[in-house]
Wavefront OBJ file of the C-alpha trace (Angstrom):
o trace
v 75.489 118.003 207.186
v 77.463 119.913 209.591
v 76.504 121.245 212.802
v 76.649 125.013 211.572
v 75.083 124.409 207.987
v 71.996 122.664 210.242
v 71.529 125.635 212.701
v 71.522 128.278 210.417
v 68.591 126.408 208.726
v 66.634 125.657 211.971
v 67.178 129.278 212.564
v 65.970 130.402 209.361
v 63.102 127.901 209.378
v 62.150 128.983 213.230
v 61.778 132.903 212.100
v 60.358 132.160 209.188
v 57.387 129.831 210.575
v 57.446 131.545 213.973
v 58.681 128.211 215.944
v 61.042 128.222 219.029
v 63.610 124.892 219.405
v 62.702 123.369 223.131
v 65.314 120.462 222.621
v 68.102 120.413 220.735
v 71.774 118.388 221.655
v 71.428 115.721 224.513
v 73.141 113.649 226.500
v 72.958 109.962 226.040
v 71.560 109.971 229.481
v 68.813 112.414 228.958
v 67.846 111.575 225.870
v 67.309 108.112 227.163
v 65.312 109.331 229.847
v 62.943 111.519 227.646
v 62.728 108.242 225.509
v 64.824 109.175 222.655
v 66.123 106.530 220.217
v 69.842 105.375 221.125
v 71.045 106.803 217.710
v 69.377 109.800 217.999
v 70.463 112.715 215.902
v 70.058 115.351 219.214
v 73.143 113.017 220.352
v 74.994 114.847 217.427
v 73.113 118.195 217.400
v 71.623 117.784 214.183
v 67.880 117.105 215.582
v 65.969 119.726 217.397
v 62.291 119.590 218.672
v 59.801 123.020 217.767
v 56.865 124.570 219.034
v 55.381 127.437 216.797
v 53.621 130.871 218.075
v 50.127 129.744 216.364
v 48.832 126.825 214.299
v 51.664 124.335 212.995
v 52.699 124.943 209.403
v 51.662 123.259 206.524
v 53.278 121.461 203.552
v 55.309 125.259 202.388
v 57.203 124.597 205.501
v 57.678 120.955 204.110
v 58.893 122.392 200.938
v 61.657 124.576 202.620
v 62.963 122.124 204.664
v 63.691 119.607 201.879
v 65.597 122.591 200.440
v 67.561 122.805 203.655
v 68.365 119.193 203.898
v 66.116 118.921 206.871
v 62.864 116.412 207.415
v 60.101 116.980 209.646
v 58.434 114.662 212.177
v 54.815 115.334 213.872
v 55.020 114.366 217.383
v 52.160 115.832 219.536
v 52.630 118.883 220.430
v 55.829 119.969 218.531
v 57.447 118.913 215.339
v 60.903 116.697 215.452
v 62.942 118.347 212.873
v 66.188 116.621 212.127
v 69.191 116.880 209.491
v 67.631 114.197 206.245
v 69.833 110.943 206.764
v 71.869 109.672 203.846
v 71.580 106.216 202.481
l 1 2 3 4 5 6 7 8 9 10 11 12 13 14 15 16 17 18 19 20 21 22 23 24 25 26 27 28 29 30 31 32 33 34 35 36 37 38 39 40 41 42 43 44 45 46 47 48 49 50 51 52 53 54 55 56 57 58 59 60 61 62 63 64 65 66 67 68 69 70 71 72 73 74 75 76 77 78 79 80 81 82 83 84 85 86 87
């Protein structure tokens, strides 16, 4: 996935489930320092992190981002979402 193809679906995910991306591309530095993994896909911009307006959404917003290409990860308090890895 490329870089544009993976923003416009965070951005069409993000108005559609009212969520707001806090983290997106990093530095190898800062990601290390908020305790990222060293192959992180925010090295690459193709992993964001997003907090939603009200309640977190359900499996629909599962649904749509498998259409995208994208996966979803539960951490705390806001979801990882990141481009699906191949293979």
């Amino acid at each position: 996935m490329e870089i544009g193809e993976f923003s416009r679906a965070v951005r069409t995910y993000c108005m559609k489930f009212s969520g707001s991306v806090t983290s997106w591309i990093r530095s190898p530095n800062h990601n290390h320092l908020v305790g990222g993994v060293p192959d992180s896909l925010h090295l690459d911009g193709l992993a964001v992190d997003v907090v939603y307006d009200g309640a977190r959404p359900g499996s629909e917003a599962d649904a749509e981002l498998v259409a995208y290409g994208l996966v979803r990860i539960a951490e705390g308090d806001h979801d990882h979402i990141m481009a699906a890895r191949k293979g």
